[in-house]
PARO-175671 format. One line per 4 residues: number of its first residue (from 1); for each residue x, y negated, z negated of N, C-alpha, C. Coordinates in steps of 0.02 Angstrom, whole numbers, plus 50000, padded with zeros to 5 digits. Example, Ala and Ser with C-alpha at 12.3 -4.5 7.8 and 13.67 -1.06 7.14 Angstrom:
BEGIN
1	50660/50284/49610/50615/50225/49610/50660/50165/49610  50642/50112/49646/50684/50053/49643/50645/49998/49606
***
This chain:
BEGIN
1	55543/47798/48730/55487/47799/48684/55423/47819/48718  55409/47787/48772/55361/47814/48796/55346/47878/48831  55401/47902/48849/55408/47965/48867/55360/48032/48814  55410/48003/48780/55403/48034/48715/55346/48047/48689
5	55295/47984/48680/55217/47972/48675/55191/48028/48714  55222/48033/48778/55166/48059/48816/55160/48110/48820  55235/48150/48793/55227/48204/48785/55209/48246/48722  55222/48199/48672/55158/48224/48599/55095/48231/48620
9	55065/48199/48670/54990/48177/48690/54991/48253/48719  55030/48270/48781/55006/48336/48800/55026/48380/48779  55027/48390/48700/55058/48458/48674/54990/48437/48613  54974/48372/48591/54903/48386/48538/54840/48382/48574
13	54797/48433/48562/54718/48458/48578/54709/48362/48576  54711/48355/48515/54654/48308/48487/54656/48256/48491  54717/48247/48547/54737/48161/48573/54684/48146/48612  54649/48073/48618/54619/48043/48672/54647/48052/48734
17	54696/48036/48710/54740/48048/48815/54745/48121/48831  54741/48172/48783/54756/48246/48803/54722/48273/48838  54737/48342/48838/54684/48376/48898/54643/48399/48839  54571/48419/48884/54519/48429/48843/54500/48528/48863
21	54476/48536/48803/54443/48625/48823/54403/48616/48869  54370/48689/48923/54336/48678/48966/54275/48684/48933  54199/48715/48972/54155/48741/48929/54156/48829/48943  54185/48847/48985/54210/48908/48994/54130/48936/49018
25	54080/48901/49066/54026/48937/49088/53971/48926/49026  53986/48911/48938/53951/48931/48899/53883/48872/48917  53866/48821/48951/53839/48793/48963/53812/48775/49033  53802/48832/49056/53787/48822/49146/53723/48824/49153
29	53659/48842/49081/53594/48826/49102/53591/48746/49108  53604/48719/49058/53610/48653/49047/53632/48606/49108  53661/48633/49168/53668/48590/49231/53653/48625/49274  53591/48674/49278/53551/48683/49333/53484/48629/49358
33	53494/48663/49418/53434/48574/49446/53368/48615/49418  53319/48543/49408/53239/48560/49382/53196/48567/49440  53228/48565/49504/53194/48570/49559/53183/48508/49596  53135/48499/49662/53128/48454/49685/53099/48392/49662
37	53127/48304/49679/53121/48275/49640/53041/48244/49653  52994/48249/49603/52918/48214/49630/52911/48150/49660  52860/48135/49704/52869/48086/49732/52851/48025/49692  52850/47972/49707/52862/47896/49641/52778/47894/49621
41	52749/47919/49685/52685/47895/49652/52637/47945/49611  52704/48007/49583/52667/48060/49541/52704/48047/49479  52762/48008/49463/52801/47995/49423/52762/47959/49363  52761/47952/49313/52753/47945/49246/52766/47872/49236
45	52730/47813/49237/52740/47750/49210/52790/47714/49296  52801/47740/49324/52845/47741/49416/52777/47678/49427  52818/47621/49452/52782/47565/49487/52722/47587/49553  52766/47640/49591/52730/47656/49640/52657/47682/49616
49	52650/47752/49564/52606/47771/49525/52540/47729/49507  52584/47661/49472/52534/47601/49455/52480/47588/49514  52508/47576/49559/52505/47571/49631/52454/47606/49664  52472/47661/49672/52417/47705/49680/52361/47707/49652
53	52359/47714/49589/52303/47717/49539/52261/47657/49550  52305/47591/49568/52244/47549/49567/52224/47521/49649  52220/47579/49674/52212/47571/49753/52156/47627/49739  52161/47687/49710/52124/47742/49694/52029/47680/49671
57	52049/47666/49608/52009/47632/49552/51984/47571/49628  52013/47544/49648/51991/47485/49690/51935/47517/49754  51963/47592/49763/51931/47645/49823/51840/47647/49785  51854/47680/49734/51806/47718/49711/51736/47634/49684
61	51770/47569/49665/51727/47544/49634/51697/47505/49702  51718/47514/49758/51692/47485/49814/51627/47542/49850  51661/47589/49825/51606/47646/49818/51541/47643/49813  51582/47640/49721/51505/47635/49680/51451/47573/49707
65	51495/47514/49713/51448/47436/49725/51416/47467/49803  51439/47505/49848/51409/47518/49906/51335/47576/49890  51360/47616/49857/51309/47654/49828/51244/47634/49800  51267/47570/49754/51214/47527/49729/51162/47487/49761
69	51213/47469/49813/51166/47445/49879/51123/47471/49905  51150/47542/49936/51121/47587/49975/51074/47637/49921  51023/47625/49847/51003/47664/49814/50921/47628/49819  50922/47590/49876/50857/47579/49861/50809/47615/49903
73	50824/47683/49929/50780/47703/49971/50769/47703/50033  50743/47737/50086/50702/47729/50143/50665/47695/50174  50674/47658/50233/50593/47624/50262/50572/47654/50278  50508/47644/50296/50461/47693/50339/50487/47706/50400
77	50496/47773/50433/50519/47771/50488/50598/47798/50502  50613/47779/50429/50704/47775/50437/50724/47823/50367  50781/47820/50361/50798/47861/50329/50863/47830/50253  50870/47841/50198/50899/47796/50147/50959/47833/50126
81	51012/47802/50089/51045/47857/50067/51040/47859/49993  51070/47922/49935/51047/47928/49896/51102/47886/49835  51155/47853/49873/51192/47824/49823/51260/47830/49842  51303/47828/49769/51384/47856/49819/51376/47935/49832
85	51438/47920/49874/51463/47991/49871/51479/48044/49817  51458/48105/49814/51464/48152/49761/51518/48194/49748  51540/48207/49701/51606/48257/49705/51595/48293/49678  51633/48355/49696/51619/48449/49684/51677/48447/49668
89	51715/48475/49596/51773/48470/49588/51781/48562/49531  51845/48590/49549/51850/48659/49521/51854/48682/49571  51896/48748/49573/51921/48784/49606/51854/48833/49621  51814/48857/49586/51759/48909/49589/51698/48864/49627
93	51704/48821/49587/51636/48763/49615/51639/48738/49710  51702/48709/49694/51717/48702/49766/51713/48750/49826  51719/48822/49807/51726/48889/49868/51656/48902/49860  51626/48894/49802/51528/48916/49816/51511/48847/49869
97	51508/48790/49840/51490/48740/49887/51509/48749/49947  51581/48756/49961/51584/48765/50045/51544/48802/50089  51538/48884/50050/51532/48946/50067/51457/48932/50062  51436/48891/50047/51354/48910/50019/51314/48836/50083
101	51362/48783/50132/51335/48753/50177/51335/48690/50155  51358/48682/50080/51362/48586/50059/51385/48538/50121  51352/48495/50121/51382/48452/50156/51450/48422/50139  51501/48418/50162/51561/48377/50154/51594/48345/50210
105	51636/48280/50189/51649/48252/50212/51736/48233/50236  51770/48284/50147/51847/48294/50145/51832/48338/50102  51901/48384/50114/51943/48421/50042/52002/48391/50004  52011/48363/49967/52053/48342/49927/52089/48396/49884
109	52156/48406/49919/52200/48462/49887/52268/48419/49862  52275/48443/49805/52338/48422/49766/52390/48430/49796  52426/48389/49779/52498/48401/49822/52522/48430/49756  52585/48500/49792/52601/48533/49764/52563/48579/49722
113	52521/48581/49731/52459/48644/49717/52500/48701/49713  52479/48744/49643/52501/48822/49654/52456/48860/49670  52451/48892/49744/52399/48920/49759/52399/48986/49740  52314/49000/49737/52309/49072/49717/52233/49087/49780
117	52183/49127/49751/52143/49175/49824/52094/49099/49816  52072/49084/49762/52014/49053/49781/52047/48982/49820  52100/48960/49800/52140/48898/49842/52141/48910/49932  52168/48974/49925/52169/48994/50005/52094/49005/50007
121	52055/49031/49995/51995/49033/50022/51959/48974/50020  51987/48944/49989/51918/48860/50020/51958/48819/50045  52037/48822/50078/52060/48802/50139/52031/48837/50201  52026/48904/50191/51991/48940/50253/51927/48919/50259
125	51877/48906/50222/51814/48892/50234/51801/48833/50245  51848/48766/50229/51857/48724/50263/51893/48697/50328  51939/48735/50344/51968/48750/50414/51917/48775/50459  51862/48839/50431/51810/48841/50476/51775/48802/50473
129	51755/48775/50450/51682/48730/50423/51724/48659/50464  51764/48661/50490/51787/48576/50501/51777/48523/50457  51800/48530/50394/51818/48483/50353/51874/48464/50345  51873/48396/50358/51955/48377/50343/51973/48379/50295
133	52062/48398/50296/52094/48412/50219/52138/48342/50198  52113/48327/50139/52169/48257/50138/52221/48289/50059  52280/48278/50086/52325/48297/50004/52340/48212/49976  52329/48228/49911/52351/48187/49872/52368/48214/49796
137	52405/48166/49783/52417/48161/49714/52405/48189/49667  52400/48192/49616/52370/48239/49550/52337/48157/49497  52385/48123/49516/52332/48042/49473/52291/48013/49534  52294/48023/49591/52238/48001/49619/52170/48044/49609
141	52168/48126/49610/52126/48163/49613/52095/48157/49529  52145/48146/49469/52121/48131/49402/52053/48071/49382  52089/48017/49441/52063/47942/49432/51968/47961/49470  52003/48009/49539/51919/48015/49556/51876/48047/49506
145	51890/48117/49480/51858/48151/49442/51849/48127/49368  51858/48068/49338/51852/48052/49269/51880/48065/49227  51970/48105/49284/52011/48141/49220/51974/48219/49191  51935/48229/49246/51889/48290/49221/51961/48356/49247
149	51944/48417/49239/51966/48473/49261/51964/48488/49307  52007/48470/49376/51954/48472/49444/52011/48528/49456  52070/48551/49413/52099/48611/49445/52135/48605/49520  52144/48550/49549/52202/48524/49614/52135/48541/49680
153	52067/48554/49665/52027/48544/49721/51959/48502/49699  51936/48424/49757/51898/48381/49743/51859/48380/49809  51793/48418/49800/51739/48407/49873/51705/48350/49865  51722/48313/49939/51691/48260/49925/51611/48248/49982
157	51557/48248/49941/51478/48280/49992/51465/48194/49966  51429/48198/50055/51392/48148/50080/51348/48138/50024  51335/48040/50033/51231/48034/50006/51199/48088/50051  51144/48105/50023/51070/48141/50043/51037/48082/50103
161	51010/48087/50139/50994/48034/50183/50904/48062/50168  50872/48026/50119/50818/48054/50108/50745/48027/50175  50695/48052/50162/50659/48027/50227/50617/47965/50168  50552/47939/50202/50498/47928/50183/50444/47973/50193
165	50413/47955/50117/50337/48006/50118/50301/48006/50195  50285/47943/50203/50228/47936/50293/50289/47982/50334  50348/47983/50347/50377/48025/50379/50378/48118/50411  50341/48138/50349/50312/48192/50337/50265/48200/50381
169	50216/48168/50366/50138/48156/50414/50160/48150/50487  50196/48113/50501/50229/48087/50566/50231/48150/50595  50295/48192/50545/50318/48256/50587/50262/48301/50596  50195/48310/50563/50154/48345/50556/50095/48336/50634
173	50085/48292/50615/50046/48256/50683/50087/48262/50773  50157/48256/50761/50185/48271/50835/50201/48341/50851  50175/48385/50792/50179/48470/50804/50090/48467/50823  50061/48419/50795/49978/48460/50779/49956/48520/50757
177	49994/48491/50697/49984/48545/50638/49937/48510/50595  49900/48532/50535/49879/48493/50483/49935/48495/50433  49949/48448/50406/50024/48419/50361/50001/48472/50299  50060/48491/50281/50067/48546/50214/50130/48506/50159
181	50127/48485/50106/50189/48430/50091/50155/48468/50017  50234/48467/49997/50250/48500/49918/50286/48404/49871  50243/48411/49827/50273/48357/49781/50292/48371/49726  50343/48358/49688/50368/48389/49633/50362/48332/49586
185	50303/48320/49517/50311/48283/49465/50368/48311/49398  50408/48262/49382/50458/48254/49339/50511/48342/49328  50492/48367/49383/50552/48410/49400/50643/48378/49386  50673/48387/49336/50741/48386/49325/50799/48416/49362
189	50799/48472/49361/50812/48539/49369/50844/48545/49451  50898/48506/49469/50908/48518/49551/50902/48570/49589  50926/48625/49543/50897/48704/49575/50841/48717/49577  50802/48718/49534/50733/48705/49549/50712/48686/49603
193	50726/48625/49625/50708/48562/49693/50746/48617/49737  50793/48650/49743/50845/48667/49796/50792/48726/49802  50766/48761/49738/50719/48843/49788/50644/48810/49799  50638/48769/49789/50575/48735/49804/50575/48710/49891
197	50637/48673/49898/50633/48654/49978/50643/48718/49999  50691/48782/49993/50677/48830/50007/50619/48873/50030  50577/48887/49988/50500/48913/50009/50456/48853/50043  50483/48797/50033/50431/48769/50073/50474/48767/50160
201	50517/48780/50170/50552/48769/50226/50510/48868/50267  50542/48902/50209/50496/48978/50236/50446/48966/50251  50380/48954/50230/50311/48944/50253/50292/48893/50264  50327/48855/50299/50311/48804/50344/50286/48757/50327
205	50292/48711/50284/50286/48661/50255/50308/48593/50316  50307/48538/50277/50331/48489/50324/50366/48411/50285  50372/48451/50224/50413/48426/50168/50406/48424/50121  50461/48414/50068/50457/48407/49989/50469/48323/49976
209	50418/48283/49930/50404/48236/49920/50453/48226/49811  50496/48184/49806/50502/48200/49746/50528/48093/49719  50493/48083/49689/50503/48013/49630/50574/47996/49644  50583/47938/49644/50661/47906/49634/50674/47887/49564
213	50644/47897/49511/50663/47905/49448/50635/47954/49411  50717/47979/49365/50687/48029/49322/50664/48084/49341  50701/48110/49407/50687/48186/49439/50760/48199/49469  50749/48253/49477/50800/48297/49509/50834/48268/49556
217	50871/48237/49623/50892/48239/49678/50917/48287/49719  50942/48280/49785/50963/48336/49810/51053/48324/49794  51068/48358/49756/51134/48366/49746/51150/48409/49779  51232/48433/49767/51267/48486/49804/51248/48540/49768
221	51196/48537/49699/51184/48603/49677/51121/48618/49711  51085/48565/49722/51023/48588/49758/51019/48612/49835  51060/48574/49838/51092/48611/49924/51101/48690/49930  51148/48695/49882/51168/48780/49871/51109/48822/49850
225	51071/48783/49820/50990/48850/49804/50983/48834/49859  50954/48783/49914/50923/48783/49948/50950/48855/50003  51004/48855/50014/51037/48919/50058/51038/48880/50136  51025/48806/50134/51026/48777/50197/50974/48779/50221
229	50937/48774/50190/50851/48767/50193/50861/48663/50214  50920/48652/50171/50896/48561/50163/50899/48545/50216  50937/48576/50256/50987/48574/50340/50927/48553/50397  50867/48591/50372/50798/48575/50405/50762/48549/50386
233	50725/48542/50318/50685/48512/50305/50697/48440/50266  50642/48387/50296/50671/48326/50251/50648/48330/50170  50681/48301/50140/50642/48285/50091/50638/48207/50066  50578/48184/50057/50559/48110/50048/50575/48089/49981
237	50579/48019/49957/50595/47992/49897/50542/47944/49894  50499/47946/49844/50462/47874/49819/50469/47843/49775  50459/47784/49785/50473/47719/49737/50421/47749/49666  50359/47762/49686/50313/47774/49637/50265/47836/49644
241	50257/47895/49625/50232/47945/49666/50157/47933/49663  50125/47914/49631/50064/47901/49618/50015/47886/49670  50061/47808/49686/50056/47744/49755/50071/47805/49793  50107/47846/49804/50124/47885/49866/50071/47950/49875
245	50045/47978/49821/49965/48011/49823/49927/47999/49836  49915/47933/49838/49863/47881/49860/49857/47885/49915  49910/47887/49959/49916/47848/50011/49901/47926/50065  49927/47977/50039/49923/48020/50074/49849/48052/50063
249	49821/48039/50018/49731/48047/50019/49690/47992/50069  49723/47940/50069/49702/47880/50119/49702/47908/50185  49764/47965/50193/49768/47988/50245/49729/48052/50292  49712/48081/50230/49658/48139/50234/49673/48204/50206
253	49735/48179/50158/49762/48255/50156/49721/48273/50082  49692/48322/50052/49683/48347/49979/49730/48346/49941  49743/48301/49883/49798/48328/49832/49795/48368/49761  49811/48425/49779/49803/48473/49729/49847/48463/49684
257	49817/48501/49611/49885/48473/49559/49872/48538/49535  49947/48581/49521/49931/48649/49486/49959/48639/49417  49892/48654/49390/49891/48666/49305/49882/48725/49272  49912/48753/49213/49890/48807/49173/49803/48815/49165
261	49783/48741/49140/49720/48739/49114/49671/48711/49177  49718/48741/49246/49646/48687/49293/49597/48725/49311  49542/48682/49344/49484/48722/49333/49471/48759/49397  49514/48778/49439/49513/48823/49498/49553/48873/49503
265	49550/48937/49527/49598/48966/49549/49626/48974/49602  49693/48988/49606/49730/48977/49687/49702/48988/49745  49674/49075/49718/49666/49108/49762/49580/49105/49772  49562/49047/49767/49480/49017/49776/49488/48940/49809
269	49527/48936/49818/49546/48866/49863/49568/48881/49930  49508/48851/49965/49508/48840/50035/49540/48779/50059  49555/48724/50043/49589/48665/50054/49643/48681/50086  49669/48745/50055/49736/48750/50084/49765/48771/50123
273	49680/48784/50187/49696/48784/50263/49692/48746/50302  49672/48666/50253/49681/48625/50281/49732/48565/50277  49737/48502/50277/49769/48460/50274/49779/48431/50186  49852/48459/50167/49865/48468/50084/49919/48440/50070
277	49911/48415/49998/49976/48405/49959/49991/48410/49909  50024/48490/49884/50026/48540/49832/50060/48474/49789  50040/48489/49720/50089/48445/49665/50109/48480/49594  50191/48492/49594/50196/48549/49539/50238/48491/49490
281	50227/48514/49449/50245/48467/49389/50296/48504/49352  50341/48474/49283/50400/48523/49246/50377/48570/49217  50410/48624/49204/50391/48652/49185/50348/48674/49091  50410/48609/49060/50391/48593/48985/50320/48547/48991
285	50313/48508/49026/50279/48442/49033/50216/48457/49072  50217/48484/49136/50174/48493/49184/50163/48417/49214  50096/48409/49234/50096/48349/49285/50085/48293/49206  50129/48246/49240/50103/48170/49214/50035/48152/49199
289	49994/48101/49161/49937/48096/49152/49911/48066/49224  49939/47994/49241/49925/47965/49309/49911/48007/49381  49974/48035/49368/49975/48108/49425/49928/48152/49443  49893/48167/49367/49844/48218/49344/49777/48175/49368
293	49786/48125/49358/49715/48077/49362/49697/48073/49448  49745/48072/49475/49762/48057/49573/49750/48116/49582  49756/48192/49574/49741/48244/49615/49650/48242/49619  49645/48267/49668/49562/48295/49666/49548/48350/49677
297	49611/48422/49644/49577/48465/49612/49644/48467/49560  49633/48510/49512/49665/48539/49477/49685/48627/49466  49715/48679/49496/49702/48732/49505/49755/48767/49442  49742/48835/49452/49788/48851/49416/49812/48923/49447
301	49874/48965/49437/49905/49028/49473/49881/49052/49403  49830/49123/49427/49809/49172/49376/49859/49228/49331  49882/49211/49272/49958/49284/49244/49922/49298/49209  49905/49381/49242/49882/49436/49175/49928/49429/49138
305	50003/49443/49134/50048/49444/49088/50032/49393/49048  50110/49403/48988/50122/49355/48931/50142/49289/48939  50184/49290/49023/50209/49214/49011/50160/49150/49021  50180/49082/48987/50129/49036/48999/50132/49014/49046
309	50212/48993/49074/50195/48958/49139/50263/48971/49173  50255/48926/49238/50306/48948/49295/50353/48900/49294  50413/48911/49332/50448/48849/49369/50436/48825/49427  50445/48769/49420/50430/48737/49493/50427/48776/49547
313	50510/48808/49545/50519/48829/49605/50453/48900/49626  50449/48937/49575/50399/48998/49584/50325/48977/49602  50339/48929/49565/50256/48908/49585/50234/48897/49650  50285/48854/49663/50263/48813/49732/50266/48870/49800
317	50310/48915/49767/50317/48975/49809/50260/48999/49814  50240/49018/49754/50169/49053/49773/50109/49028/49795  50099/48969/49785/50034/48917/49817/50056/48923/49888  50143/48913/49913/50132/48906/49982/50137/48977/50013
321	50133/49035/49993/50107/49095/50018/50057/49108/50038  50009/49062/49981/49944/49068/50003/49902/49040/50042  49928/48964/50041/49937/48924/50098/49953/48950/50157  49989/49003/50170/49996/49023/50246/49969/49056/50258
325	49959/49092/50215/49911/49161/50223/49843/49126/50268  49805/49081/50228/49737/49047/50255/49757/49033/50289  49807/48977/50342/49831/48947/50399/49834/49011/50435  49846/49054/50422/49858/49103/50467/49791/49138/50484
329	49743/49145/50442/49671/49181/50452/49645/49100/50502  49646/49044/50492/49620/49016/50509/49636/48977/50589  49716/49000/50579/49716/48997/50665/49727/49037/50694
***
């Protein structure tokens, strides 16, 4: 009997115990490999992942609380930092920043990155530049950037180590020079600030003075106008710029304030072969009322043309042209 069974079984298709059809190849995409397997801590809901992420989140909020610390500024004498650390994130953003002298501190490249020219080119400009490369993750680099688009590259630039205003004077006095210092009222605009330390770094200035609230800082965008202008010149932070006008009239310097409507013209000011401290204001706004009240002159840059007024950055350019010009007749 059982014989028998077994051999009905291998003569019907459709027995459980029988033999079965093959797939005859018709299914050989279906058991190709998907490639190499990701590692646990790029994996999707993967313990390790968890893991990471909250080592990432634990990184960054020790950060921030250090940043918070370190946001109160400069002593006299010394130098402050401007907060946490900043990140430059994008593939385009990141190769101008390198290429353009940002300060950094790492490159953060994705693991498993598909590279293309601008990937290889801001490994090369960080290979020259001696920045270290750290790879990570694609949820660690998410968690830094806010989940933003950082495209598998995250620059990570130092605080600004800003000076103090009296710092300026300091440097001015151990050249024996008379001090030339650019102050910028309610300037936004970091590029702005970045071609502003610029021309004042060209004609010899001895710093840009700018508010710790409600202005511009030196970011990594202001760095990049600057063209590495920041690399030399300090630029100071005050608690209150006003108190800090004050103080530098206490000191002997003239503080000029350039206005559309002031009652001098540039190029009729002699002050500015001597001991000065140009003050350019926004460009929508111009100077503050307080601000306006602390200068003891008010001047203004003469435009035959149509436009009403300048940007920071042009302005200050052109007062300190003229500023050298006199320094230069006069020594």
């Amino acid at each position: 009997m059982a014989g028998n069974s077994a051999r009905r079984n291998r003569r019907n298709p459709g027995s459980k115990k029988g033999a079965t059809v093959g797939t005859g190849g018709h299914s050989r995409k279906a058991i190709q490999g998907k490639g190499p397997t990701p590692p646990a801590s790029a994996r999707k809901g993967h313990v390790k992942q968890r893991a990471a992420n909250a080592a990432v989140k634990r990184e960054m909020d020790a950060k921030s609380r250090a940043g918070m610390r370190r946001s109160g500024g400069g002593g006299r004498g010394g130098r402050g930092g401007a907060g946490a650390a900043e990140l430059v994130f994008g593939r385009n953003s990141v190769v101008e920043a390198i290429r353009g002298g940002v300060p950094a501190t790492a490159l953060y490249v994705q693991q498993f990155i598909e590279t293309d020219d601008r990937v290889r080119e801001a490994l090369q400009a960080a290979n020259e530049r001696g920045i270290p490369l750290m790879e990570a993750p694609r949820p660690q680099l998410d968690n830094m950037t806010g989940q933003m688009n950082h495209q598998g590259l995250v620059l990570q630039v130092p605080p600004y180590e800003y000076a103090h205003p009296d710092d300026l004077l300091a440097d001015a006095a151990e050249n024996g020079e008379d001090a030339l210092v650019i102050a910028l009222d309610g300037v936004t605009d970091s590029r702005n600030l970045g071609a502003v330390v610029r021309s004042a770094a060209a004609f010899g200035a001895h710093g840009v003075v700018i508010p710790e609230r409600r202005a511009a800082g030196m970011t990594a965008g202001a760095w990049k106008t600057s063209s590495g202008a920041a690399a030399r010149l300090p630029v100071a932070r005050a608690t209150n710029l006003t108190r800090a006008l004050e103080a530098y009239k206490k000191a002997g310097l003239t503080v000029v304030g350039l206005a559309a409507d002031g009652e001098a013209e540039i190029g009729d000011l002699e002050a500015l072969a001597g001991p000065v401290v140009i003050v350019a204001g926004s460009e929508g706004k111009g100077l503050s009322r307080l601000v306006a009240e602390t200068c003891d002159l008010r001047v203004r840059i003469p435009m035959p043309g149509a436009t009403e007024s300048l940007n920071a950055g042009v302005a200050a350019g052109i007062v300190l042209y003229e500023a050298a010009r006199l320094r230069a007749k006069t020594g």
